[in-house]
C-alpha positions as CSV (number, residue, x, y, z in Angstrom):
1,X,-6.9,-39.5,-174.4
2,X,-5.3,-41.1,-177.1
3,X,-5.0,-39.6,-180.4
4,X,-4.1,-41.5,-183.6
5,X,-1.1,-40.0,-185.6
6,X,-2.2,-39.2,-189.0
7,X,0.1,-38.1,-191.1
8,X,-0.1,-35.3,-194.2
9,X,2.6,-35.7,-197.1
10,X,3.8,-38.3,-195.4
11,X,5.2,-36.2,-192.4
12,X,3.8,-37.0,-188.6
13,X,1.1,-34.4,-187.7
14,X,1.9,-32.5,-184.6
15,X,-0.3,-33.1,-181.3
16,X,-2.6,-30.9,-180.3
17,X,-1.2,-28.2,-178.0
18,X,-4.0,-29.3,-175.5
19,X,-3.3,-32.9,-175.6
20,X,0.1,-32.3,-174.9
21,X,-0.4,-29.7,-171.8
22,X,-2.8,-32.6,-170.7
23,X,0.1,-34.8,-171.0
24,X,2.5,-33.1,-169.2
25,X,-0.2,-32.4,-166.2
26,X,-0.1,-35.8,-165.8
27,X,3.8,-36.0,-165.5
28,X,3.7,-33.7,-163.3
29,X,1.2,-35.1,-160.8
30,X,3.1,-38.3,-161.2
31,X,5.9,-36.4,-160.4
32,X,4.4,-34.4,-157.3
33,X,3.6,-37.6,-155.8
34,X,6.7,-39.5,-156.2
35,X,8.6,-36.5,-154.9
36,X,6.2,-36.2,-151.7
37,X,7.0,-40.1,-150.7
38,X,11.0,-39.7,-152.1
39,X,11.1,-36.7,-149.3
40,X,9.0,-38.7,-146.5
41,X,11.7,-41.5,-146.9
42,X,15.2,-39.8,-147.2
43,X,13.5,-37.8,-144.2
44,X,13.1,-40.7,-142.4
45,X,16.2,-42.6,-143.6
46,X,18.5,-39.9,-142.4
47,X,16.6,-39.3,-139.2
48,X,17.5,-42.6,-138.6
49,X,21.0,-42.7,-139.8
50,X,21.6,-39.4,-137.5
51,X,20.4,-41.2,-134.7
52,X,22.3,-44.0,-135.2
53,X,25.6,-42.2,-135.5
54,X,24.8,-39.9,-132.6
55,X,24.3,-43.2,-130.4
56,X,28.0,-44.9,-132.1
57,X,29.8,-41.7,-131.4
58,X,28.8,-41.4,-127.9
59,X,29.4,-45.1,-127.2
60,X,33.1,-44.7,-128.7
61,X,33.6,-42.0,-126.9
62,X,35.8,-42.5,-123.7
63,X,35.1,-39.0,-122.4
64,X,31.4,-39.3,-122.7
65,X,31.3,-42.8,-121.5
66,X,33.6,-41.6,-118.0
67,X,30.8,-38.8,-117.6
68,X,28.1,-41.3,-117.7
69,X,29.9,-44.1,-115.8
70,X,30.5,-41.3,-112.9
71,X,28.4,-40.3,-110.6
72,X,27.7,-36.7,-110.4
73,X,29.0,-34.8,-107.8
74,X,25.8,-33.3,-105.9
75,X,25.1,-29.6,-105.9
76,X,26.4,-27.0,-103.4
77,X,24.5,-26.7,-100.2
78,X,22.4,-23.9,-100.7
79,X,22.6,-20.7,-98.8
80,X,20.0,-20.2,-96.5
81,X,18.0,-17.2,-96.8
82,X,17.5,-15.1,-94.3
83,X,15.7,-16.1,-91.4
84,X,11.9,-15.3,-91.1
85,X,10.9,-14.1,-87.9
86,X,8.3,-16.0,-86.5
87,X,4.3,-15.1,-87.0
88,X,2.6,-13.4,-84.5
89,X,0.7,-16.7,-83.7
90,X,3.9,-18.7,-83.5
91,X,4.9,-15.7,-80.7
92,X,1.9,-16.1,-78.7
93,X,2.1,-19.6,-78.3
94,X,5.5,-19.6,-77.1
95,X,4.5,-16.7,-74.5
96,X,2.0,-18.6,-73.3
97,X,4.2,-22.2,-73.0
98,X,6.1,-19.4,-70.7
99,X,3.8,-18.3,-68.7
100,X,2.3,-22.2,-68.0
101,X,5.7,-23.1,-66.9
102,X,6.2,-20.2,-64.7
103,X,2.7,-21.0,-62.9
104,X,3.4,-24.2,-62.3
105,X,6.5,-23.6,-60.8
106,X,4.9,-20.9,-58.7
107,X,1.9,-23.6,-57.9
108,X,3.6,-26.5,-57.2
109,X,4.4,-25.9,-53.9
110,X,0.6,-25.2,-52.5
111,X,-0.1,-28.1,-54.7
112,X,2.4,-29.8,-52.5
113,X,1.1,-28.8,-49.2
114,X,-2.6,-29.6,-49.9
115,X,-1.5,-33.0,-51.3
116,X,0.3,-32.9,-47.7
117,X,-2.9,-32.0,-45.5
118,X,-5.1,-34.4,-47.7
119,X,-2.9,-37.4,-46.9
120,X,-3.2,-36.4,-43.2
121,X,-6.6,-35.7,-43.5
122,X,-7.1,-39.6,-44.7
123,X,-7.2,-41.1,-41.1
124,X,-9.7,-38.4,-39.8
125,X,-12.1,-38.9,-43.1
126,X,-11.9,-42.7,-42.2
127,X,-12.7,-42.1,-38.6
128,X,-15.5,-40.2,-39.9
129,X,-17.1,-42.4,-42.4
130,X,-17.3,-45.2,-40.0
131,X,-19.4,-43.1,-37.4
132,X,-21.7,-42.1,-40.1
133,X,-22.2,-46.0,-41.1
134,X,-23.1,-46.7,-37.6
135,X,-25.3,-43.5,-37.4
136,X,-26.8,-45.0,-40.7
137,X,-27.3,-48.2,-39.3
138,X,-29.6,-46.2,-36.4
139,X,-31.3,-44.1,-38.7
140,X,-34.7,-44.9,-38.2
141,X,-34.6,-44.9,-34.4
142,X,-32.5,-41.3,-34.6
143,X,-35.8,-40.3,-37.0
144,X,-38.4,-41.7,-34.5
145,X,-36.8,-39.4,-32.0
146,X,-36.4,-36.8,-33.7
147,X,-40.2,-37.3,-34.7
148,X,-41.1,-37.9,-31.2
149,X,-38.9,-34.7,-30.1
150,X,-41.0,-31.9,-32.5
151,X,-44.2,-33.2,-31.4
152,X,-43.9,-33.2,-28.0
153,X,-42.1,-29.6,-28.2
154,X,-45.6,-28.9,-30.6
155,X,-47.3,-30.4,-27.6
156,X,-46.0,-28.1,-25.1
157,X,-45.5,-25.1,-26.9
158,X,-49.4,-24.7,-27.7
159,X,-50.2,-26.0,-24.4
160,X,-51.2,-24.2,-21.1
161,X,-48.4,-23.9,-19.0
162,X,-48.4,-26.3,-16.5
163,X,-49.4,-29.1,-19.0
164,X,-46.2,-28.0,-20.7
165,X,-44.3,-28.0,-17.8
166,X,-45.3,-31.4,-17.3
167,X,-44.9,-32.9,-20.9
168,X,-41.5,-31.7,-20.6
169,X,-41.0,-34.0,-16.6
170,X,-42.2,-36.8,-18.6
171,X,-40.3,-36.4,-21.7
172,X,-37.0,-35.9,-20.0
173,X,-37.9,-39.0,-17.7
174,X,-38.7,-41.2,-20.5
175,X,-35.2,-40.3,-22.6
176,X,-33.2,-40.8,-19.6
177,X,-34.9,-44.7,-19.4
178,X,-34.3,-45.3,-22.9
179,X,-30.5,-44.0,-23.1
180,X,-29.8,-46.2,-19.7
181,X,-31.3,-49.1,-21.1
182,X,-29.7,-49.0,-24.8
183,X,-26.5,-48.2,-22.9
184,X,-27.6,-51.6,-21.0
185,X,-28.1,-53.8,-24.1
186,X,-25.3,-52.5,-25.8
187,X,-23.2,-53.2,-22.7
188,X,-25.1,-57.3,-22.6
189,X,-24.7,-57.6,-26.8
190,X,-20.5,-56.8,-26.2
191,X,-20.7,-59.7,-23.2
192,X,-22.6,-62.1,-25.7
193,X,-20.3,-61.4,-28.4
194,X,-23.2,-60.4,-30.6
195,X,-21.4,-57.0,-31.6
């Protein structure tokens, strides 16, 4: 807001005190402005330049320059603290690693004798296995005897006892025939080489 100048006897007339507060409002915002960027860059500026001259003096300086060129000598070996005794878990374990070693030092020499006795007993198992093949291989005639054997003693237990008696003349008569004559073509088959 402009004002013309007028002027009264030929004198200026003064501003209005209003106009001039107005005025000088403006200054200082202009002002408050400038100064508020004038601070952000001599802030920054010397920022800078510190930086800068804390980087050169370092670099120039042989002392600093030896520390950082060495390597640094590694810290003391720390003390140990005093040693924690171990957990109650950590206890019972190792009692029972104990007692595992100490029973199978006791056991190992039973172990030792039954391994023994088993590897002695290998022959005799062998012996024994084959006779039960060749009593498998005769199964069904062992079973037809045997069949043939609780029927007749049936027979001659409910019979009277002379038909008994005689059950049992006839049985014994007829077992001795078939034992001679299996005994017979066993004896033939080994002659023929069929066995």
């Amino acid at each position: 807001m402009t004002m013309t100048a007028t002027t009264t006897n030929g004198k200026p007339q003064r501003k209005p005190l209003a106009d001039q507060i107005d005025r000088l409002d403006g200054i200082l915002d202009g002002l408050a402005d400038a100064l508020n960027g004038a601070v952000a860059d001599a802030a920054r500026e010397g920022a800078r330049l510190a930086v800068k001259e804390a980087i050169l003096e370092v670099l120039a300086s042989p002392e600093l320059r030896g520390l950082i060129a060495r390597p640094q000598n590694p810290a003391p070996p720390t003390v140990p603290g005093p040693v924690r005794a171990p957990g109650v878990w950590a206890r019972l374990k190792a009692r029972l690693a104990t007692l595992r070693n100490k029973v199978a030092e006791a056991a190992k020499p039973a172990l030792d004798n039954a391994a023994a006795k088993c590897r002695q007993a290998g022959p005799a198992l062998a012996t024994a296995r084959t006779l039960l093949g060749v009593a498998w291989r005769f199964k069904r005639v062992a079973l037809t005897g045997l069949g043939v054997g609780l029927v007749t003693t049936a027979a001659s237990y409910l019979a009277p006892h002379p038909v008994s008696a005689a059950l049992t003349g006839v049985g014994g008569t007829l077992s001795a025939l078939a034992l001679q004559g299996g005994l017979w073509a066993r004896a033939t088959a080994k002659k023929l080489n069929l066995l």
